[in-house]
C-alpha positions as CSV (number, residue, x, y, z in Angstrom):
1,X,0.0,0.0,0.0
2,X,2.7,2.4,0.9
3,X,4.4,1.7,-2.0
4,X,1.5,2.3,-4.2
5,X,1.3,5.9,-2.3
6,X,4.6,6.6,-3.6
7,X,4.2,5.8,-6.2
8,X,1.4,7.9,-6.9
9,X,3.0,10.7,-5.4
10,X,6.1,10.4,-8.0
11,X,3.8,10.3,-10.9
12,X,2.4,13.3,-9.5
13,X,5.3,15.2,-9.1
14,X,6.7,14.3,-12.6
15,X,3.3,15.8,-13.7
16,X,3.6,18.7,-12.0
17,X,7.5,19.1,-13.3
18,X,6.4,18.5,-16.6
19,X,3.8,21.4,-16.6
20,X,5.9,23.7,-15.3
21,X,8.8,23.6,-17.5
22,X,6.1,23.4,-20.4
23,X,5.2,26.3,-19.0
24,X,8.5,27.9,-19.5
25,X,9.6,27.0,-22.9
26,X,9.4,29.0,-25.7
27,X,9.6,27.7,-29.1
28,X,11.0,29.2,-32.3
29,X,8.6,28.7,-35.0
30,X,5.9,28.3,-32.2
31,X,5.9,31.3,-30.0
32,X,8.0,33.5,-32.0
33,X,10.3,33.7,-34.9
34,X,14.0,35.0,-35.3
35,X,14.3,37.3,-38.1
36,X,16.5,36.7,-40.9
37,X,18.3,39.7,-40.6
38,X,18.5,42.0,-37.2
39,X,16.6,45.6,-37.8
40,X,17.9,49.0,-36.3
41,X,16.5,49.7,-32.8
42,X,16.1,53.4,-31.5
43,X,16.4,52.7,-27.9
44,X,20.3,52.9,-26.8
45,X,21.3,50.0,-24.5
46,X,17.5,49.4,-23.7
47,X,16.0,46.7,-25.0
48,X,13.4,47.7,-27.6
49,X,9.6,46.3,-27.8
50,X,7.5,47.0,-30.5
51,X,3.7,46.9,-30.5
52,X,2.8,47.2,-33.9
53,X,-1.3,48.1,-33.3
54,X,-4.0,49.8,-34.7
55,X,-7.5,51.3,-32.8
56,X,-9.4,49.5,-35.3
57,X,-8.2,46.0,-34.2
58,X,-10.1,44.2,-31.6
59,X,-7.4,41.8,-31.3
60,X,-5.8,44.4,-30.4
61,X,-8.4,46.0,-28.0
62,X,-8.5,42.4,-26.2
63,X,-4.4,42.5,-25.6
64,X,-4.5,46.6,-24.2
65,X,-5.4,45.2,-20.5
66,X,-2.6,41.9,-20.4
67,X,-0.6,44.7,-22.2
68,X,-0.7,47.3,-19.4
69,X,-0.6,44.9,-17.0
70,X,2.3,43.4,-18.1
71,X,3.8,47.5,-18.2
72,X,3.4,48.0,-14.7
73,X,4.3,44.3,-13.0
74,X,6.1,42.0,-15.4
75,X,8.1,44.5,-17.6
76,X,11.9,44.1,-17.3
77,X,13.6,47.2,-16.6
78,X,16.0,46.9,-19.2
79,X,13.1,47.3,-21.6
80,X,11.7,50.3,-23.4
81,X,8.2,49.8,-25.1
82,X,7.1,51.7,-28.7
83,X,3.6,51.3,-29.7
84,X,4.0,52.0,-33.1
85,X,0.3,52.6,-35.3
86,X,0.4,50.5,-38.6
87,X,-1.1,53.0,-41.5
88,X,-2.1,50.5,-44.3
89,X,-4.7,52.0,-45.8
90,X,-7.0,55.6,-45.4
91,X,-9.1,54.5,-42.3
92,X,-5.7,53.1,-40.4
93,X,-4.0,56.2,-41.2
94,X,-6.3,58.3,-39.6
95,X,-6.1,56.1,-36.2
96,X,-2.6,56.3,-36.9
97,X,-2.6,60.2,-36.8
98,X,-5.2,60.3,-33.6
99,X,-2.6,58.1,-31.6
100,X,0.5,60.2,-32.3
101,X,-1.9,63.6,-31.9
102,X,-2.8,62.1,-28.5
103,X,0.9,61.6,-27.7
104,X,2.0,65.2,-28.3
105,X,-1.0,65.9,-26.2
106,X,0.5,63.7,-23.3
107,X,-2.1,61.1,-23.5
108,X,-2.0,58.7,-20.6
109,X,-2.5,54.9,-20.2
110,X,-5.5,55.0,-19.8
111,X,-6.7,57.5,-22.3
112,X,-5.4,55.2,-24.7
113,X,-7.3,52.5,-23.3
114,X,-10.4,54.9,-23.4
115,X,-10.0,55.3,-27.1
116,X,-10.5,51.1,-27.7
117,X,-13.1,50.8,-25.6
118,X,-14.7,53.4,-27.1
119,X,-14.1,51.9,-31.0
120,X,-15.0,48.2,-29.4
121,X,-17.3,48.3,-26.4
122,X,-19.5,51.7,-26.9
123,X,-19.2,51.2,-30.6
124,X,-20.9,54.9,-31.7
125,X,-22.8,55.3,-34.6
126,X,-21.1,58.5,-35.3
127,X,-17.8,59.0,-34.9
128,X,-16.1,62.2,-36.0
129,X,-12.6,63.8,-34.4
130,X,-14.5,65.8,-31.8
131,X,-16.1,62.9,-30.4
132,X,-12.5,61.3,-30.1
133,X,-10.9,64.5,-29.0
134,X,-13.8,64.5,-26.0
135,X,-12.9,61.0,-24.9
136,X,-9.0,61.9,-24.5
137,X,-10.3,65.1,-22.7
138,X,-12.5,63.3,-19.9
139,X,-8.4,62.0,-19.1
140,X,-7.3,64.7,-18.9
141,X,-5.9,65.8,-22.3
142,X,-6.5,69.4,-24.1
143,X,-8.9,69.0,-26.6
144,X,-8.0,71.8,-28.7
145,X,-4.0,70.9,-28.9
146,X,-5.3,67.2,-29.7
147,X,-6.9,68.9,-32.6
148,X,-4.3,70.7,-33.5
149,X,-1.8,68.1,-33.3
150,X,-4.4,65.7,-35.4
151,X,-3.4,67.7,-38.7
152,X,0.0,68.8,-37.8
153,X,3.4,68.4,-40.2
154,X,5.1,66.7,-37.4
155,X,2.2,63.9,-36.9
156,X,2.5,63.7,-41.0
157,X,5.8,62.6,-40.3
158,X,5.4,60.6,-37.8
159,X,2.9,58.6,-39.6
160,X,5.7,58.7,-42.4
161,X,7.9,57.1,-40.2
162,X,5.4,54.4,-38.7
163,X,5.1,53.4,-42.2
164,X,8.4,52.8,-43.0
165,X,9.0,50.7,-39.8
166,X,6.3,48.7,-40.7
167,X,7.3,48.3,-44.1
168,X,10.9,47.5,-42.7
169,X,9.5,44.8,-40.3
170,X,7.2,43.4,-43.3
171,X,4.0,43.4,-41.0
172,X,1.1,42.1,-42.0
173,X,-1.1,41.3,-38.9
174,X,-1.7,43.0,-35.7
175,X,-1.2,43.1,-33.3
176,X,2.6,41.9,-34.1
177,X,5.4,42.5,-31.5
178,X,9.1,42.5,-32.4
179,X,12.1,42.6,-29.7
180,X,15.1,44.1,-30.3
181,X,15.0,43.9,-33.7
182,X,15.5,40.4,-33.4
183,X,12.3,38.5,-32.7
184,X,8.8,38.3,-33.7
185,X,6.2,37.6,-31.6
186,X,3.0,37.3,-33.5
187,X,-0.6,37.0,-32.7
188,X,-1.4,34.4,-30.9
189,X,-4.1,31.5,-32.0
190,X,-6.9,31.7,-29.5
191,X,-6.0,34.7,-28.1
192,X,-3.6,33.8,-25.4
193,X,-2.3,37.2,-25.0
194,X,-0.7,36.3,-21.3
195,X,1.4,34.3,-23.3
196,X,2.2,36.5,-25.6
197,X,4.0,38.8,-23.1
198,X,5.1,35.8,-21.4
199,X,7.3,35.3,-24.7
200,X,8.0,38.8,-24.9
201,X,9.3,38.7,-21.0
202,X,11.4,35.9,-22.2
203,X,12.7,37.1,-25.2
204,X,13.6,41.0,-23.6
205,X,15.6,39.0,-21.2
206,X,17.3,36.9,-23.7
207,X,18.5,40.0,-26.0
208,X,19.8,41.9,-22.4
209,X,22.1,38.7,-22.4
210,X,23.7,38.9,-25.6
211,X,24.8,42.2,-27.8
């Protein structure tokens, strides 16, 4: 009987082992990919974590919480973090030129997450730049330099910029993540955006390792 027991007990415990370092690996070809050649980062001797995003995406939307949740418990301190807008077409473009507006208007966290719930949860039948300037103003962003800022040369080039990166990185999906102009991390099937940043965790730590 007491054999049995430990017997039990061992399978158990290889169980439990075996979870855990599942858990832990991360898979080239699986969870991320290593890119054929390494791209130019703009972040010194941080490392440098790309979100390529867009409003519009609710895949997006549905990674913003894990996302800013993984900012303010998980993030390694050697890491920097650039949200970059992908402009493919007219309609990203302009959600392209709100985000950068909003930045020069010192958006916060969570005016940015006000923005996607407004796009995905209250879904308006309307929706002009007033309406969107309004919803960065109830936190606490000036509405008229938002507005400003929306049609400004330097958001124009910024936007420029966003789509050169993107063109650089050959994105084609979001939202996409890239670290240190090594890795991708794409989408993941089923949404498992936890293990998205789990893989991003992993991968930021990896890069500090090695120049």
């Amino acid at each position: 009987m007491r054999k049995k027991i430990a017997t039990a007990l061992l399978a158990a415990l290889m169980t439990i082992s075996l979870q855990v370092t599942s858990a832990d690996t991360f898979e080239a070809g699986k969870d991320y990919m290593v890119l054929e050649s390494r791209q130019p980062t703009s972040t010194g001797e941080k490392v440098e974590v790309l979100e390529f995003f867009s409003y519009g995406c609710p895949h997006c939307a549905h990674l913003e919480p894990v996302l800013q949740t993984w900012k303010q418990e998980t993030k390694p301190e050697e890491v920097q973090f650039v949200k970059v807008p992908v402009a493919w077409n007219e309609g990203f473009e302009t959600f392209a030129r709100v985000y950068y507006a909003a930045e020069l208007a010192d958006a916060s966290d969570e005016a940015h997450t006000a923005m996607f719930n407004l796009l995905h949860e209250e879904k308006p039948k309307q929706l002009n730049l007033q309406i969107v300037a309004d919803v960065f103003g109830k936190h606490g962003v000036d509405t008229d330099k938002f507005i400003q800022y929306f049609g400004s040369k330097e958001v124009t080039n910024r936007v420029a910029q966003a789509k050169e990166l993107s063109r650089r990185y050959k994105v084609t999906g979001v939202p996409t993540m890239f670290v240190d102009g090594r890795y991708e991390v794409p989408s993941p099937k089923g949404g498992d955006f936890p293990r998205m940043m789990e893989t991003v965790t992993y991968l930021s730590k990896e890069a500090g390792k090695t120049p």
